[in-house]
C-alpha positions in Angstrom: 0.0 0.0 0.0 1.3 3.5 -1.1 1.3 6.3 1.2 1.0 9.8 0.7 1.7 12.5 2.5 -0.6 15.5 1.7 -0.3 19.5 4.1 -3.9 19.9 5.1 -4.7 23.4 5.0 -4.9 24.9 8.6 -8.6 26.2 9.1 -8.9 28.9 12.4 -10.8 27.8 14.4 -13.9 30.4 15.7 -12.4 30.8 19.0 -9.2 32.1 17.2 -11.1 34.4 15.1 -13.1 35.3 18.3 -9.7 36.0 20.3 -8.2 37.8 17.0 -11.7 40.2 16.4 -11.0 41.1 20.6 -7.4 42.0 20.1 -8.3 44.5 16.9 -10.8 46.0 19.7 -8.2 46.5 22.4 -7.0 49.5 20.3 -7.6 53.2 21.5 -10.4 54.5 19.4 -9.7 57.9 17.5 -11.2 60.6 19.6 -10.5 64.7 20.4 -8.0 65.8 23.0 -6.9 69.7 23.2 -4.5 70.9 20.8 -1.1 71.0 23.1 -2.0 69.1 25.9 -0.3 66.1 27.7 -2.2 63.4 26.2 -0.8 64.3 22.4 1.6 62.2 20.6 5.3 63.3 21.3 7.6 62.0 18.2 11.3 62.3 18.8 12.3 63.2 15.6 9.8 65.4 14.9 8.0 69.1 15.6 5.1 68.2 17.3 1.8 70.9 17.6 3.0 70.9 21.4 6.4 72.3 20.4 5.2 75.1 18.4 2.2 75.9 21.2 5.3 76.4 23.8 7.5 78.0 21.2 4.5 80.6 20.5 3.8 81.1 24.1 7.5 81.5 25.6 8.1 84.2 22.3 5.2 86.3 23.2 6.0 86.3 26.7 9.7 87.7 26.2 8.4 90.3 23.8 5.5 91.0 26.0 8.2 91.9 28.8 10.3 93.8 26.9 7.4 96.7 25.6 9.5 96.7 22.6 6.5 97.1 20.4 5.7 100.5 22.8 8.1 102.2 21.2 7.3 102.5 17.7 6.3 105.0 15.7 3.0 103.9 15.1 0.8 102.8 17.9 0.0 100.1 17.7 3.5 98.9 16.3 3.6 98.0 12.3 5.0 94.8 12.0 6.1 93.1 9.0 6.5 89.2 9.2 9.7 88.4 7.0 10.9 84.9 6.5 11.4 82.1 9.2 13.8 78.9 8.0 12.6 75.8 9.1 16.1 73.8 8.8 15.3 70.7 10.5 14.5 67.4 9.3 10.8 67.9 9.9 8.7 68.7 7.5 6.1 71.2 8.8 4.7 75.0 8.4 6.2 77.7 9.8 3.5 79.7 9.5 2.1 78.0 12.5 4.3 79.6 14.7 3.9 82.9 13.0 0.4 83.0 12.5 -0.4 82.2 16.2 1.6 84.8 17.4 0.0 87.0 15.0 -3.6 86.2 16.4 -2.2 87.2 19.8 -0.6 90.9 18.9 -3.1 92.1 16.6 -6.1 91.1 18.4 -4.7 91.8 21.9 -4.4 95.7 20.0 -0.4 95.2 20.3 0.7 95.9 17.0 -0.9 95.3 13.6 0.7 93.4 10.9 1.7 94.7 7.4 0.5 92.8 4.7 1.4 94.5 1.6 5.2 95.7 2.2 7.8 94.3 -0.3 8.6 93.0 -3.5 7.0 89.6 -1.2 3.9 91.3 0.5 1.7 88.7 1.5 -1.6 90.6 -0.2 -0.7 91.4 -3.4 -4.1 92.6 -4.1 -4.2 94.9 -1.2 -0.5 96.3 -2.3 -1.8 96.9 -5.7 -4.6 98.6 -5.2 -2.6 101.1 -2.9 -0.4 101.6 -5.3 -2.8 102.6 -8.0 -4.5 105.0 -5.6 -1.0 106.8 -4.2 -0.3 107.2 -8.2 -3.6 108.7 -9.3 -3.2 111.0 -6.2 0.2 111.8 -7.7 1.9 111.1 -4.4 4.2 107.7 -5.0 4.0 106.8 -1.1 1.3 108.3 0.3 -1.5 106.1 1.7 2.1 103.3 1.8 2.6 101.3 4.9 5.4 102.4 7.0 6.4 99.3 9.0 8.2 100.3 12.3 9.6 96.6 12.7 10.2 93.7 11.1 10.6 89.9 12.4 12.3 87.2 11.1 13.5 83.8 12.4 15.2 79.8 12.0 14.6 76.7 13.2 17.0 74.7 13.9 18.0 70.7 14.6 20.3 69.3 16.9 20.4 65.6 17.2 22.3 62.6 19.2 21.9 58.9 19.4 23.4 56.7 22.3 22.4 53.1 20.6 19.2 52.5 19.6 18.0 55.9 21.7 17.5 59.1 19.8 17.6 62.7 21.2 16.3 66.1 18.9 16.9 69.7 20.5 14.9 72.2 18.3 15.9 76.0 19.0 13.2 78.2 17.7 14.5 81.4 16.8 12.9 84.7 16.5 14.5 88.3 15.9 13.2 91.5 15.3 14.6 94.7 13.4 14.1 98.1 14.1 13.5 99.7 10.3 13.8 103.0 11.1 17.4 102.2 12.4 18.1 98.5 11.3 19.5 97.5 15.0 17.8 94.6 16.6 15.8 95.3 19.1 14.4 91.8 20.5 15.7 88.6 20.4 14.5 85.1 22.1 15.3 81.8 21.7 12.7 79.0 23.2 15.0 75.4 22.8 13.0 71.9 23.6 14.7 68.5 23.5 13.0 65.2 23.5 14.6 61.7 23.7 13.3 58.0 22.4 13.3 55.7 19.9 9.9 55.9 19.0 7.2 58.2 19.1 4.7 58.1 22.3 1.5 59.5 24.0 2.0 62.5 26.3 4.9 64.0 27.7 
């Protein structure tokens, strides 16, 4: 008599399925947490919402200290947002940091933000149409912004490994220039280091 050997299929059984379908349910379900709190994700190689909440409030406190924007010519102070260099490995918008501390000057009547200065102006529209209007009135600049201060900024990346954990300081950067005399007149770094080898929940 011949003899074969045959591989039967393996069928799961319903009490694997059963234990399987629990295990998928053990996972934390998507919900909403406050922007910045301690129950975010921190990832050690990246800029997390957290860091730029901090960075946002630690800037705005310095400057809010100094009464730097006081002394402008304007009142409030005119403020033109140049550029800020992100050069760290992560990929994110800057403009998160600036905007937020936008929100906070202009609305809190502390200095209002010039949109339409530059060969850059954020509005072109806006610039253009003041433009047209200082040129029919014959007068090249009136009705023309005149910025008492402009800010401008980096990002930067520092980062170390010890094995298998990984350790990022990001120094977030912020100056701003006196245009009538093109000294600085504020400066304030905010730095934040986090260590890991993978990304976690809270701090």
């Amino acid at each position: 008599m011949t003899l074969r050997s045959a591989t039967m299929p393996i069928r799961p059984t319903a009490a694997a399925v059963a234990a399987l379908l629990a295990l998928a349910a053990c996972g934390e379900r998507a919900r909403y947490i406050e922007t910045g709190s301690t129950e975010g994700i921190v990832s050690p190689g990246e800029v997390d919402m957290q860091d730029i909440l901090k960075a946002t409030g630690g800037m705005l406190e310095s400057l809010a200290e100094t009464g730097i924007l006081k002394t402008g010519k304007n009142q409030p102070a005119q403020l033109v947002v140049s550029d800020v260099v992100n050069d760290t490995s992560s990929r994110f918008d800057v403009g998160e940091l600036t905007y937020r501390m936008r929100e906070q000057l202009v609305n809190g009547g502390q200095a209002t933000v010039v949109t339409t200065f530059g060969n850059n102006a954020e509005d072109k529209t806006a610039q253009d149409v003041l433009r047209r209007d200082a040129f029919l009135k014959g007068d090249g600049k009136a009705q023309l912004p005149d910025p008492d201060f402009s800010l401008t900024g980096k990002i930067t990346q520092v980062k170390r490994s010890a094995g298998d954990t990984k350790q990022s300081t990001y120094t977030f950067r912020l100056t701003l220039t006196n245009l009538r005399t093109g000294l600085e007149a504020w400066t304030k770094t905010v730095d934040m280091t986090k260590i890991g080898n993978k990304p976690a929940v809270g701090f």
